[in-house]
C-alpha positions in Angstrom: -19.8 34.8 31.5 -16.2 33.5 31.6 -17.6 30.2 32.1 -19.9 30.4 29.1 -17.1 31.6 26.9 -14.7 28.4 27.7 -17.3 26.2 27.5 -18.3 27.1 24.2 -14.8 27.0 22.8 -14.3 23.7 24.1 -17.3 22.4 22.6 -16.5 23.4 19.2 -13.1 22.5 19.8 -14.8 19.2 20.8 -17.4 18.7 17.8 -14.7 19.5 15.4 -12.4 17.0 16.6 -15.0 14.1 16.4 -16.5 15.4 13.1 -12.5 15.0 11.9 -12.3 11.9 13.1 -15.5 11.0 11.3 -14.8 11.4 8.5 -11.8 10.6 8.0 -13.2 6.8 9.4 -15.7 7.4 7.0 -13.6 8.1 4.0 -11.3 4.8 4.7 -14.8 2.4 5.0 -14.3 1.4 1.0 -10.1 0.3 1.4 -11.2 -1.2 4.8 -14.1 -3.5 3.6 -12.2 -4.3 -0.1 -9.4 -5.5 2.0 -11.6 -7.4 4.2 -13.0 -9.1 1.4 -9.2 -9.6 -0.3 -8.1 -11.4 2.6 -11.3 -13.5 3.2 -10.7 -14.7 -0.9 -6.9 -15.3 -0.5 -7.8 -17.6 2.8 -11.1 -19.4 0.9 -9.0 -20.1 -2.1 -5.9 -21.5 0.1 -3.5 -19.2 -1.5 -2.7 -18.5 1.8 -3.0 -19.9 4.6 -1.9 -16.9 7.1 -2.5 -13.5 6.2 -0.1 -11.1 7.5 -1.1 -7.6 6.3 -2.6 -5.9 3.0 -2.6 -2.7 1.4 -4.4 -1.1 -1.6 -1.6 -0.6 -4.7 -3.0 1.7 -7.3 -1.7 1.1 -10.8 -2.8 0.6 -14.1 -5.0 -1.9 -12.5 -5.5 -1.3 -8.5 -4.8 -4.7 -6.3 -5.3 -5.3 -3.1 -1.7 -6.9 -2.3 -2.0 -9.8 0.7 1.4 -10.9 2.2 0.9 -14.1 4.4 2.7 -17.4 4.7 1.2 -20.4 2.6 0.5 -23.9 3.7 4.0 -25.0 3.4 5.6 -21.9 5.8 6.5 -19.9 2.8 6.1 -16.0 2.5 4.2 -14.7 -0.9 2.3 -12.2 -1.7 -1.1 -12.3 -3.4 -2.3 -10.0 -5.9 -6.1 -9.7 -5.8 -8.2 -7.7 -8.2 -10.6 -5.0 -7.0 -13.2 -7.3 -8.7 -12.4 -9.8 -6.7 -11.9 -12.6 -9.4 -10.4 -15.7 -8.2 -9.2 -16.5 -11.6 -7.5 -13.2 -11.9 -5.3 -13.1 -8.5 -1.3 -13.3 -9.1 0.8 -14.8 -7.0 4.8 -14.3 -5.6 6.4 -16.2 -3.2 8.5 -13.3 -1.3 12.0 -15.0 -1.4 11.6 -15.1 -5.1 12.5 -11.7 -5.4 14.0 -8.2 -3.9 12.8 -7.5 0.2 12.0 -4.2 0.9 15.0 -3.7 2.7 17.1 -4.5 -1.0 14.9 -2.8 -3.0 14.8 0.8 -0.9 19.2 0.5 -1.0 19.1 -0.5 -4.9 16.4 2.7 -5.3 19.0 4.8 -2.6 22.0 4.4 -4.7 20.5 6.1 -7.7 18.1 8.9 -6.6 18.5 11.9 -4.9 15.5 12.1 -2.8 14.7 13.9 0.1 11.3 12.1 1.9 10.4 8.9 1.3 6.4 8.8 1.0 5.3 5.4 1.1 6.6 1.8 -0.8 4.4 -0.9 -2.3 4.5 -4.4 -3.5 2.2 -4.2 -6.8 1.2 -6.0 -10.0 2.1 -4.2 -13.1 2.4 -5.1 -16.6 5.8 -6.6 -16.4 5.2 -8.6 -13.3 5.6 -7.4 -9.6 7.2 -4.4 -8.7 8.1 -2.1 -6.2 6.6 1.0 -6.2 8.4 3.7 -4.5 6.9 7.2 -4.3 9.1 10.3 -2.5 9.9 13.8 -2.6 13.1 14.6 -4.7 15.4 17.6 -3.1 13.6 20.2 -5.2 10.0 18.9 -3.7 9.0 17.8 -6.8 6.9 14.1 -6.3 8.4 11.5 -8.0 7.3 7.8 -8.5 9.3 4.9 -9.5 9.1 1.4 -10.3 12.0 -1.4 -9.9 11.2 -5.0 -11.2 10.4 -7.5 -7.9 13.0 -10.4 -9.6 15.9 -8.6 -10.2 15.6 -4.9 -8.9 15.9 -3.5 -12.4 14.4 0.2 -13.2 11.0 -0.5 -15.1 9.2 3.2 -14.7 9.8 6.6 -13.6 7.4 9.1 -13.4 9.5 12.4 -12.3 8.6 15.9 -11.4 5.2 16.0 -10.8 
């Protein structure tokens, strides 16, 4: 009987764990194949001739963001479209602009957060930017925007 008792509870413990793991493969398929596709386009269209890593950015517009070094040696990052429209990618070569590195210290200096979520390179209305998204002290999420160029504050969405 003891035998029957721990061998159920491992098998559900089991199927549970795979079922997890499932799905959560399952629910990152659409980011994994868009990305796919993102890089393929950036690499057919020579706007890069390396690619290095991408992300989904979710804006007004979502982006699949390529970083990569062109045919020269230069970093940039590409912005594709979702829609996958050659004529609609936007482009940054990365020494144009803040690193991540300058652009977490110019954010650090002026906010009072407690955990750092996650930070993105996006396209936005203005140009690139930096999207930063953290917990403030009072656990309230908080999302903010400095300009790519220069560092300077473009948006703040507080206290959600």
């Amino acid at each position: 009987m003891k035998n029957w008792i721990l061998f159920s509870v491992v098998f559900v413990l089991s199927l549970s764990l795979v079922i997890t793991v499932f799905v959560f493969w399952k629910a990152n398929a659409p980011f994994n194949e868009i990305k796919e596709k993102a890089e393929s386009l950036v690499l057919d269209t020579k706007a890069l001739a390396v690619v290095e890593n991408s992300y989904v950015y979710n804006g007004n517009k979502p982006y699949v963001t390529v970083f990569g070094v062109d045919e020269y040696g230069k970093g940039k990052a590409v912005f594709v479209p979702m829609s996958l429209e050659e004529n609609s990618m936007q482009e940054v070569f990365l020494a144009d602009g803040l690193t991540e590195e300058q652009a977490m210290s110019v954010f650090k200096d002026d906010t009072d957060a407690k955990e750092i979520l996650h930070m993105k390179l996006g396209f936005e209305e203005p140009g690139p930017v930096w999207e930063i998204t953290y917990k403030s002290e009072s656990g309230t999420l908080n999302y903010v925007y400095l300009l790519f160029e220069d560092g300077q504050w473009w948006k703040r969405i507080l206290n959600l």
